[in-house]
C-alpha positions in Angstrom: 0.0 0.0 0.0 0.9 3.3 -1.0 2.4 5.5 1.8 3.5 8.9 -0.3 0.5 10.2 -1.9 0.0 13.9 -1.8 -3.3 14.3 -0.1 -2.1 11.3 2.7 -4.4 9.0 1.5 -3.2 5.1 2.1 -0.8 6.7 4.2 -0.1 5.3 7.5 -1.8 6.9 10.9 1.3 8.6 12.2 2.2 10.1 8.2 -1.4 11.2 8.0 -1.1 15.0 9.4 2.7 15.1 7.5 0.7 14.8 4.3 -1.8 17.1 5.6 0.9 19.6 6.2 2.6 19.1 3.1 -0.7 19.8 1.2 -1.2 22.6 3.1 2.5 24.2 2.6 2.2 23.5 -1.4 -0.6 25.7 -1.8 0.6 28.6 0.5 1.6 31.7 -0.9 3.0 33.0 2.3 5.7 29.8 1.5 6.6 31.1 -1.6 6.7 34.6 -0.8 9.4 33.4 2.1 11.5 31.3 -0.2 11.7 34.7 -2.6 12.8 36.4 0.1 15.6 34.2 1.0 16.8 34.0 -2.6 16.9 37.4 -2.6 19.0 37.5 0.7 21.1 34.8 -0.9 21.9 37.6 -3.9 22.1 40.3 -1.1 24.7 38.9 0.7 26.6 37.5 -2.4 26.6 40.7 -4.4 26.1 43.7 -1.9 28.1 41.9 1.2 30.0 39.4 -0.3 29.9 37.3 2.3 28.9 34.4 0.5 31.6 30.9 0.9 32.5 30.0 -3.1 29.2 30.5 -5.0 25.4 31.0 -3.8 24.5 28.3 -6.3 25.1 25.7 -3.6 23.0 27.8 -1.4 20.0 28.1 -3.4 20.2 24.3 -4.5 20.0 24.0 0.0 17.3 26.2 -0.2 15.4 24.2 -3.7 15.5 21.0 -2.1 14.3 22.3 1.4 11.2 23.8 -0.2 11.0 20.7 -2.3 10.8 18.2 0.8 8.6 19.9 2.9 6.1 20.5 0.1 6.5 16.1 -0.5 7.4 16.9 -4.3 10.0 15.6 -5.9 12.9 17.0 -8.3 11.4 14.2 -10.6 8.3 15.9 -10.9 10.0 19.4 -12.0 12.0 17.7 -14.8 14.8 15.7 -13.5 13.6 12.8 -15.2 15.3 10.9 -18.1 12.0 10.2 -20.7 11.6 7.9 -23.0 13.2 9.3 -25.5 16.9 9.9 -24.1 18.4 9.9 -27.6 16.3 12.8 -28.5 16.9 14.6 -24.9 20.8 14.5 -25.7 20.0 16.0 -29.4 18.4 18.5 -28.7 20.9 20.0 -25.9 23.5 19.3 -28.0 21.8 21.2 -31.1 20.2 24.1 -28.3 23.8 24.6 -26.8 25.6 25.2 -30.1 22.3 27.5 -31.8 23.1 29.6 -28.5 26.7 29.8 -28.6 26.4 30.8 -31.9 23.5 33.6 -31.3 25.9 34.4 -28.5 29.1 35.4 -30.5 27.9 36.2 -33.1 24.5 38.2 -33.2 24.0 39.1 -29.5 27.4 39.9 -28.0 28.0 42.8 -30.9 24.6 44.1 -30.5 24.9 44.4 -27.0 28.3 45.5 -27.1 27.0 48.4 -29.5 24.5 49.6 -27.1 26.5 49.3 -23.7 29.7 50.6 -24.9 31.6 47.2 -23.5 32.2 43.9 -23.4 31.2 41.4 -20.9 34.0 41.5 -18.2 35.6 38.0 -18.2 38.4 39.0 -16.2 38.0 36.6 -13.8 38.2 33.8 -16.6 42.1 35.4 -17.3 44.0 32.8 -15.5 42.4 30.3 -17.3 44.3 30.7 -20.8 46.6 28.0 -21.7 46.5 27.0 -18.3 45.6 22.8 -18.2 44.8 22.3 -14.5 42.3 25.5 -14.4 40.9 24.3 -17.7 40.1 20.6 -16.5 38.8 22.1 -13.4 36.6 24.8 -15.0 35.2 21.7 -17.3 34.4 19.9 -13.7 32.6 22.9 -12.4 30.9 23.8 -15.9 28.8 20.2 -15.9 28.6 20.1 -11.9 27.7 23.8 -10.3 26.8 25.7 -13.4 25.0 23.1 -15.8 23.6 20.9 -13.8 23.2 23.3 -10.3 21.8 25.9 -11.9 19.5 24.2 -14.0 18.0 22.5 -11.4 17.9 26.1 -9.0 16.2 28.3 -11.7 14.6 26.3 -14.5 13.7 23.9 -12.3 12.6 25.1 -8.9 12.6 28.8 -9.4 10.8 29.1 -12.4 8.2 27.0 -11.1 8.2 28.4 -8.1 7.3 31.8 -10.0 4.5 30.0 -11.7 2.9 29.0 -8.3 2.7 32.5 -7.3 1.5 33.6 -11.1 -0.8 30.9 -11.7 0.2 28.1 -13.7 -1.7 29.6 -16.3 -0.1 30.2 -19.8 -0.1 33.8 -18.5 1.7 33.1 -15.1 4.2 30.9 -17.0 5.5 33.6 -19.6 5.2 36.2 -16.1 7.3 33.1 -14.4 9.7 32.9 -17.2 10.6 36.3 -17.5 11.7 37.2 -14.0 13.1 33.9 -13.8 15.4 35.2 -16.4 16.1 38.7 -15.2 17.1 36.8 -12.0 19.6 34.5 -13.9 20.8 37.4 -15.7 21.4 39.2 -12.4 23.1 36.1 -10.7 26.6 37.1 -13.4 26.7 40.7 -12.3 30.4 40.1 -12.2 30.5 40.0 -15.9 29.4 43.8 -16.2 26.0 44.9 -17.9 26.3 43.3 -21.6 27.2 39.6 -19.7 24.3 40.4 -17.5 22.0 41.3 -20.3 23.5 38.0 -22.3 23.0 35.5 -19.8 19.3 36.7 -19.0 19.3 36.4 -23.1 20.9 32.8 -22.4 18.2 32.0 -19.5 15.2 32.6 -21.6 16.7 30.3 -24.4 17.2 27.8 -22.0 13.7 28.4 -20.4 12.0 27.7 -24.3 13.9 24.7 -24.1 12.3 23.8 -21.2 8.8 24.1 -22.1 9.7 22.2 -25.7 10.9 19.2 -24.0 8.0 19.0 -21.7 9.4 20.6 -19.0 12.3 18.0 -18.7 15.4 19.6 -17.3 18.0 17.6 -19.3 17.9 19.4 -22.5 18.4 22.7 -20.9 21.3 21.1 -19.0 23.4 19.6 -21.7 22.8 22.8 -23.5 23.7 24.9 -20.9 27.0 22.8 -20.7 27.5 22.7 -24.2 27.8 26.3 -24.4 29.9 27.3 -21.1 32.1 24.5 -22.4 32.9 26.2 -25.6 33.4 29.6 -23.9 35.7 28.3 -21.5 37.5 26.1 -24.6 37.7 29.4 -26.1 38.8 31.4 -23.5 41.9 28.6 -22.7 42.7 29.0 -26.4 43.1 32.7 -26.2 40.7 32.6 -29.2 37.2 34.5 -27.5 36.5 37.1 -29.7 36.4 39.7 -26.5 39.2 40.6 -24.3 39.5 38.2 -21.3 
């Protein structure tokens, strides 16, 4: 007999007001409201104190699977699920990373670079050219913290956290979507205006490819990799087309 479904039923005596709970907490506002609020201490004391130990990444994925638990929904049920069409998964990450590399470099970058006068600051990337060790551990961070983490913190909790405070509505999922990618855009503030105005570009490419594969997080993933990969290949080559 079933034990974990949402509204307790088939659940045992002592599990019965934990269900309860849970049902209650995933249809509070006030929950969601809080959560927002902590990820926007989590920037706060990132960007404004700096305070933050490494990256607030690892922070908000503490805070994602928190809200996750106590709401009894899994990170299955937001997209972290293979499908039954893997092949086609991989494809299409593979094909979404290298479209948006290329709108990157070539159509987005000089546009924004026109308009803001700059070029996204990848300073902190410097120490990376023709250096081996900081190349392989880049490539270990790229498919770990910033593929995988992040896709999991904003396409896949975040956004639909959004869309439980919007309505998950067609209307509350394009409001959802658009924050969701004014606050990826705002999480690389490092990298100056045009890299903050390129990644929120970035997020809502990532966010379409979302909603195409059915709201299955591993297309947004691989491309997500795909593309930091070929930055950071780039970058090691001394061959970006901006200053590093």
């Amino acid at each position: 007999m079933r034990s974990d479904l949402p509204n307790g039923e088939g659940a045992r005596p002592a599990e019965r007001p934990f269900a309860r709970l849970r049902s209650r907490l995933r249809d509070s506002r006030w929950l969601i409201l809080f959560e927002l609020a902590a990820v926007a201490a989590i920037f706060a004391a990132d960007d404004l104190f700096h305070v933050i130990f490494f990256s607030k990444t690892l922070y908000l994925l503490v805070l994602a699977w928190v809200s996750l638990f106590m709401r009894g929904v899994r990170w299955r049920d937001i997209g972290m699920r293979p499908g039954p069409k893997w092949p086609l998964l991989v494809l299409g990450g593979l094909v979404g990373g290298a479209v948006m590399e290329a709108f990157e470099l070539f159509v987005s970058q000089p546009v924004l670079m026109r308009l803001t006068g700059e070029p996204p600051d990848l300073s902190d990337f410097h120490s990376v050219i023709g250096n081996w060790k900081l190349l392989g551990l880049g490539l270990l961070l790229i498919w770990t913290l910033a593929a995988f983490g992040e896709e999991l913190v904003y396409r896949g909790w975040l956004l639909n956290r959004l869309s439980d405070l919007f309505g998950r509505k067609p209307a509350g999922w394009v409001v959802a979507a658009v924050v969701c990618c004014a606050v990826f855009g705002s999480a690389h503030l490092y990298q100056g205006i045009t890299g903050v105005s390129e990644n929120a570009i970035d997020g809502l490419a990532l966010t379409l490819m979302y909603f195409a594969a059915g709201r299955n997080l591993w297309v947004p993933i691989i491309a997500h990799g795909v593309q930091d990969t070929t930055d950071l290949v780039l970058v090691f080559t001394n061959h970006y087309p901006t200053p590093v």
